[in-house]
C-alpha positions as CSV (number, residue, x, y, z in Angstrom):
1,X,8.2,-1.1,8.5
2,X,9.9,1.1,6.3
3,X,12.1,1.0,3.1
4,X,15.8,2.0,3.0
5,X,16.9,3.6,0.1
6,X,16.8,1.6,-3.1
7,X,20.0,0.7,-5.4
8,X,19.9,-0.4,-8.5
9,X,16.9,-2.1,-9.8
10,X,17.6,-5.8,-10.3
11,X,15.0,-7.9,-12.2
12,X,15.4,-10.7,-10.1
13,X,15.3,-10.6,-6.0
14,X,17.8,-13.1,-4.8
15,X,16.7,-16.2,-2.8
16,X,19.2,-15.9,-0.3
17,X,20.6,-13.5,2.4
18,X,17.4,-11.6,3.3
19,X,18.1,-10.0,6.5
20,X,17.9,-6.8,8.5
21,X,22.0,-5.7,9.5
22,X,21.7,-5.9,13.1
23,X,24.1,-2.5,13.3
24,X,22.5,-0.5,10.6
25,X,19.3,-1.7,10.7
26,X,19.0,-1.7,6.9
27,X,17.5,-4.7,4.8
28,X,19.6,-7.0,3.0
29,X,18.8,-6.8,-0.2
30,X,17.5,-3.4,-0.3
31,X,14.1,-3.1,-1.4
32,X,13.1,-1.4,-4.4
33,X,10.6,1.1,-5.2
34,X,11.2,2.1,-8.7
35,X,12.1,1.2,-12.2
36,X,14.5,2.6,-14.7
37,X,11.8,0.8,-17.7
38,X,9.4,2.4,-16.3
39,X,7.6,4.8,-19.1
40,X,5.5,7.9,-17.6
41,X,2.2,9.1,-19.9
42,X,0.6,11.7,-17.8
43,X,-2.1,9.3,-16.7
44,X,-2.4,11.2,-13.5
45,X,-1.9,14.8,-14.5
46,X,-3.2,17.4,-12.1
47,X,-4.6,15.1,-9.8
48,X,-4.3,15.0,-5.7
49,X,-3.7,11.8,-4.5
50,X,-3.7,10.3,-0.4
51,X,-1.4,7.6,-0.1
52,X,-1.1,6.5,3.0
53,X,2.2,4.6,4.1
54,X,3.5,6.1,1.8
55,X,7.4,6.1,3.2
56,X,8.0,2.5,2.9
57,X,7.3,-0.6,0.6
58,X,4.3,-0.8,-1.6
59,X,2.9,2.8,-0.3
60,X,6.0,4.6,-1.6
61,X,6.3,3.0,-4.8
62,X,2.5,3.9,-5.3
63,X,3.3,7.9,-4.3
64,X,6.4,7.6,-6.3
65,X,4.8,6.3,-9.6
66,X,1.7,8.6,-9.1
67,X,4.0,11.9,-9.4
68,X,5.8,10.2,-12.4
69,X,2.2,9.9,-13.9
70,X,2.2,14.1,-12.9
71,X,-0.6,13.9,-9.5
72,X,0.6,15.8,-6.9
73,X,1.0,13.7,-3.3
74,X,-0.1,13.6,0.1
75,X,1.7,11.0,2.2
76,X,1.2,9.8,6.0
77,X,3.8,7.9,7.6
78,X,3.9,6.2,11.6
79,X,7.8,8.0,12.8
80,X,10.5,6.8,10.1
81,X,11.8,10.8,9.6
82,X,14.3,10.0,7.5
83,X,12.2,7.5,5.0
84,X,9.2,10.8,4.7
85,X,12.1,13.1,4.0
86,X,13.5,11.2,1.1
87,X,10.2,10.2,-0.3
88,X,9.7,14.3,0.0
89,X,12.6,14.5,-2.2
90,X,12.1,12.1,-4.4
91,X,8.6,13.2,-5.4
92,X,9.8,16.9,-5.7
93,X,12.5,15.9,-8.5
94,X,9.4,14.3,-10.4
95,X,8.2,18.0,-10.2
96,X,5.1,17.7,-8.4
97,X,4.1,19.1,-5.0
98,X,4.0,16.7,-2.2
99,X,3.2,16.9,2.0
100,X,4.0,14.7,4.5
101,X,1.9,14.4,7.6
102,X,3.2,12.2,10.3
103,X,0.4,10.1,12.4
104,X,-1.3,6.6,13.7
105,X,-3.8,5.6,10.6
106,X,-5.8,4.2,13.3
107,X,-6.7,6.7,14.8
108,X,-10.2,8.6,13.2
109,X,-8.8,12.2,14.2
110,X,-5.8,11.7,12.3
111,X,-7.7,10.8,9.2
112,X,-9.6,13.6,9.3
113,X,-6.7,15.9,10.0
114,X,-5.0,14.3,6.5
115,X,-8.0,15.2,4.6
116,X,-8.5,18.7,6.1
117,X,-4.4,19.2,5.2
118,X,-5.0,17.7,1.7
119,X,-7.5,19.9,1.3
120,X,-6.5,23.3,2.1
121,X,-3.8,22.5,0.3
122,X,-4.7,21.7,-3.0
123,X,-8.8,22.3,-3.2
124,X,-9.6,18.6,-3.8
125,X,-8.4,14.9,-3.8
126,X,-9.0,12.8,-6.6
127,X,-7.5,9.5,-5.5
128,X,-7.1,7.3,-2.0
129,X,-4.8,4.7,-2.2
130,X,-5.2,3.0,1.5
131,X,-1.8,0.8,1.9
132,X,-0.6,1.0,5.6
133,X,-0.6,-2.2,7.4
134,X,0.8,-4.2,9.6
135,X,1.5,-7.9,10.6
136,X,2.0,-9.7,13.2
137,X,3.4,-13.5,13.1
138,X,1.8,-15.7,15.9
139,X,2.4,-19.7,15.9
140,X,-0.6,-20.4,18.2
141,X,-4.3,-18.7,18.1
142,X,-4.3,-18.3,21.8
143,X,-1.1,-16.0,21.7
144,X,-2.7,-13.1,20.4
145,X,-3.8,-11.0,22.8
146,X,-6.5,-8.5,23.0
147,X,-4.0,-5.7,22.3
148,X,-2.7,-7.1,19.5
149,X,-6.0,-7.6,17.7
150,X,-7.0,-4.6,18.3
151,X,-4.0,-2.6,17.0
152,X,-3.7,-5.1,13.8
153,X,-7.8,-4.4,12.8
154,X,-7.2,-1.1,13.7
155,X,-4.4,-0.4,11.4
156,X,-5.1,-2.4,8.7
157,X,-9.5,-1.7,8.3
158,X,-10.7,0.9,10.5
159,X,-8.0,2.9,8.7
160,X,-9.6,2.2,5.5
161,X,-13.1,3.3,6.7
162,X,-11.9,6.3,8.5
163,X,-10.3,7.9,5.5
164,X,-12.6,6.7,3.1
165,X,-15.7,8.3,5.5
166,X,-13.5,11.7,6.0
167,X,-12.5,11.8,2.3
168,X,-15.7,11.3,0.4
169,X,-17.3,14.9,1.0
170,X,-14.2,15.9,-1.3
171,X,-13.6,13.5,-4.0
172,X,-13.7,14.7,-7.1
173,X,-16.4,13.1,-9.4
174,X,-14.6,10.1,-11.0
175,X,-12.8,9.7,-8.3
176,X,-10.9,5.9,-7.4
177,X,-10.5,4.8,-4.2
178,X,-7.7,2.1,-3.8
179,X,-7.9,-0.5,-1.1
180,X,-5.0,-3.0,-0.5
181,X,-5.9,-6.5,0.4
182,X,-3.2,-9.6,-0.2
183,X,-2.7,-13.1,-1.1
184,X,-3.8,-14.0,2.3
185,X,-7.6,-13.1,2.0
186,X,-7.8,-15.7,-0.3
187,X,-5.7,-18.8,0.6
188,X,-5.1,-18.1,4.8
189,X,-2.1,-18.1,7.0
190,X,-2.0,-19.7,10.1
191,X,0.4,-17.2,11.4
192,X,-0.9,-14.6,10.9
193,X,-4.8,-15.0,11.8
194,X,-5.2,-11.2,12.4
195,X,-3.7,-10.3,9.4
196,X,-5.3,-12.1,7.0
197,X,-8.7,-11.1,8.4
198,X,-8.6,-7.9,8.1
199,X,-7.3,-8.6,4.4
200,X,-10.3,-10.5,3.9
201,X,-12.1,-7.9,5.3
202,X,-10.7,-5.4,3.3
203,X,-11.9,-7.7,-0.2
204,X,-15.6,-7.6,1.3
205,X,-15.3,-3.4,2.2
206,X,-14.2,-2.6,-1.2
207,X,-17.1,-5.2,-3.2
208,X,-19.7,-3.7,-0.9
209,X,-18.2,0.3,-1.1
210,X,-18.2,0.0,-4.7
211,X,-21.8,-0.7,-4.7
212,X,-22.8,2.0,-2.7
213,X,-25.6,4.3,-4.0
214,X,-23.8,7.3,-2.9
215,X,-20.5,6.4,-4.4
216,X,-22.2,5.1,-7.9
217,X,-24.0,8.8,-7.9
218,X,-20.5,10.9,-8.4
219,X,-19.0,7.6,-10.3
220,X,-16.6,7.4,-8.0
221,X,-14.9,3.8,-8.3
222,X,-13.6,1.5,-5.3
223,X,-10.9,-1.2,-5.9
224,X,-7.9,-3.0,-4.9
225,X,-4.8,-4.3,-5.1
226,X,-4.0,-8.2,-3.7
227,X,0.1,-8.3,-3.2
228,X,1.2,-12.1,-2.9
229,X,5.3,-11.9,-1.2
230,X,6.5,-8.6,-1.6
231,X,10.0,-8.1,-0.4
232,X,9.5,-4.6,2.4
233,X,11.8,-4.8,5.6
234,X,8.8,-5.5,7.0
235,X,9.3,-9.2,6.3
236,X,12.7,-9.6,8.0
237,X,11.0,-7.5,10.8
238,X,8.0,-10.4,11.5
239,X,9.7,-13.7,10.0
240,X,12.7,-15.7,11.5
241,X,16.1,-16.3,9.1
242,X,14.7,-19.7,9.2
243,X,11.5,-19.2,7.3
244,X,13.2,-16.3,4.8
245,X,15.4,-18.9,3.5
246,X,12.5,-19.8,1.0
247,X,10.5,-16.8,0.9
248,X,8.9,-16.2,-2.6
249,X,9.9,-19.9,-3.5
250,X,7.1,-21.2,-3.9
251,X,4.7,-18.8,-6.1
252,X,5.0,-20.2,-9.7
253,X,7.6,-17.5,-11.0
254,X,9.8,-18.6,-7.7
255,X,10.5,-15.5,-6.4
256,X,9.6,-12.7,-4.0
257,X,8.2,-9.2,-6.0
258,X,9.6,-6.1,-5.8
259,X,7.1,-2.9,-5.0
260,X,7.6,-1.2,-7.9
261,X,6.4,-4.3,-9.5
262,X,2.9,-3.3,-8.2
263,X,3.1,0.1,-8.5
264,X,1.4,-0.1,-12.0
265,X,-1.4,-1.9,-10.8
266,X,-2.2,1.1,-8.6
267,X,-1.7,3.8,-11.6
268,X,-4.1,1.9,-13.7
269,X,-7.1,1.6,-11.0
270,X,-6.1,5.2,-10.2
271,X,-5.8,6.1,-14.2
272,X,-9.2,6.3,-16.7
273,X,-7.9,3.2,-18.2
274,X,-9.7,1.4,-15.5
275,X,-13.1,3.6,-16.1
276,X,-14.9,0.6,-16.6
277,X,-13.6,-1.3,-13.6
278,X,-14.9,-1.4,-9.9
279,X,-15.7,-3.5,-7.2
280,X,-12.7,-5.9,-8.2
281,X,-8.8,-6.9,-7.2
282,X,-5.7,-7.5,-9.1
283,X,-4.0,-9.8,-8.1
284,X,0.0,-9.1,-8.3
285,X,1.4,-12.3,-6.9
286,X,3.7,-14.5,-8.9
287,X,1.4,-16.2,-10.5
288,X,-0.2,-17.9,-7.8
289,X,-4.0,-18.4,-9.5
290,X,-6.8,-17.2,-6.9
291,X,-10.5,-18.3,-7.3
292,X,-13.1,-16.3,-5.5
């Protein structure tokens, strides 16, 4: 599930050749994280943000764009070494401060031990983004077993309540929480039952969160983030050559996105810009119109 290094930004993904090199294990086109357009203004200066998955995909993007916007970073990733260690690096040339912490999102323990780090680190925390998830592709309902359902919910929701309930005693008034659902939620998959409900779920915890009394007292704001098909090695990982042959084809702008495509999205929920918005979800997906 996690993100090579990234070339050369393109500003198209090509339709063809998507694959993971069976001797390398890197992804064919390599994803990409970052911009060279992209124009820094301090949105984020001095803040702490908690990103977690924030190695790979979407999540690194998010950390990587955040220090641009001058927060400083705390990042969890699930055991890519070599993935933490560059997004390390790369966050440290942006001149901000930045820990990793290695750990199962799905676990409550590990939450709190994130939140405890972040904290006697740097005093406070200021912004949650929760990205890390994970999908599993299953043709026929009765397929999905027990263990898989669990681990897939586990992952992808009770990770969302576990740092949101170990965080809030420490965000900052004015904080924004970030959730991240996807196109799924709204129009289904039928392979990938699992998946799509906890992304639904996730659209339901944030409108409900962000009416909570207790949040609405400290003006702390809850959103999210809907991705429609990004282009993360977790795609080659779940989908056959077969169905990647068309992937992003069929979204109006007839493409796949890149990460750093919805990156922005994040800095503005996590920016003042979005001071007057909570309880809602951008949708970053092509152009696909959602209703609901």
């Amino acid at each position: 599930m996690s993100d090579k290094k990234t070339g050369k930004v393109e500003t198209q993904t090509p339709k063809e050749g998507y694959l993971i090199d069976d001797e390398s294990k890197n992804v064919h086109p390599a994803p990409k994280i970052v911009s060279d357009d992209y124009k820094p203004a301090d949105k984020l200066h001095d803040k702490v943000a908690i990103v977690t998955g924030g190695d790979s995909g979407i999540g690194a993007s998010t950390a990587l764009y955040f220090a641009k916007e001058g927060a400083d970073i705390v990042f969890t990733y699930y055991d890519e070494e070599e993935d933490a260690a560059r997004m390390v690096d790369l966050i440290e040339a942006e001149g901000r401060q930045v820990v990793s912490i290695k750990g199962d999102v799905g676990e409550e323990s590990f939450a709190e031990e994130v939140v405890k780090t972040t904290v006697a680190k740097f005093g406070k925390i200021d912004i949650l983004v929760n990205v890390a998830g994970e999908q599993h592709v299953q043709e026929h309902l009765t397929d999905i077993t027990a263990a898989q359902l669990d681990r897939t919910f586990r992952t992808n929701i009770f990770s969302n309540f576990y740092f949101i309930k170990a965080a809030l005693p420490h965000l900052t008034t004015g904080a924004s929480i970030i959730n991240t659902a996807s196109i799924t939620a709204y129009q289904g998959s039928p392979a990938l039952l699992d998946y799509s409900s906890t992304k639904g779920a996730i659209v339901s915890f944030t409108r409900s969160l962000s009416q909570n009394q207790d949040l609405l007292d400290r003006k702390i704001r809850v959103n999210a983030v809907a991705p429609g098909p990004i282009w993360t090695p977790l795609i080659p990982a779940t989908f056959t050559e077969e169905q990647l042959e068309n992937w992003g084809d069929t979204v109006p702008l007839g493409r796949s996105g890149e990460a750093y495509e919805l990156a922005p999205a994040y800095v503005y929920l996590a920016s003042s810009d979005s001071s007057y918005v909570s309880g809602q979800t951008i949708h970053v997906n092509g152009g696909t119109v959602i209703n609901g």
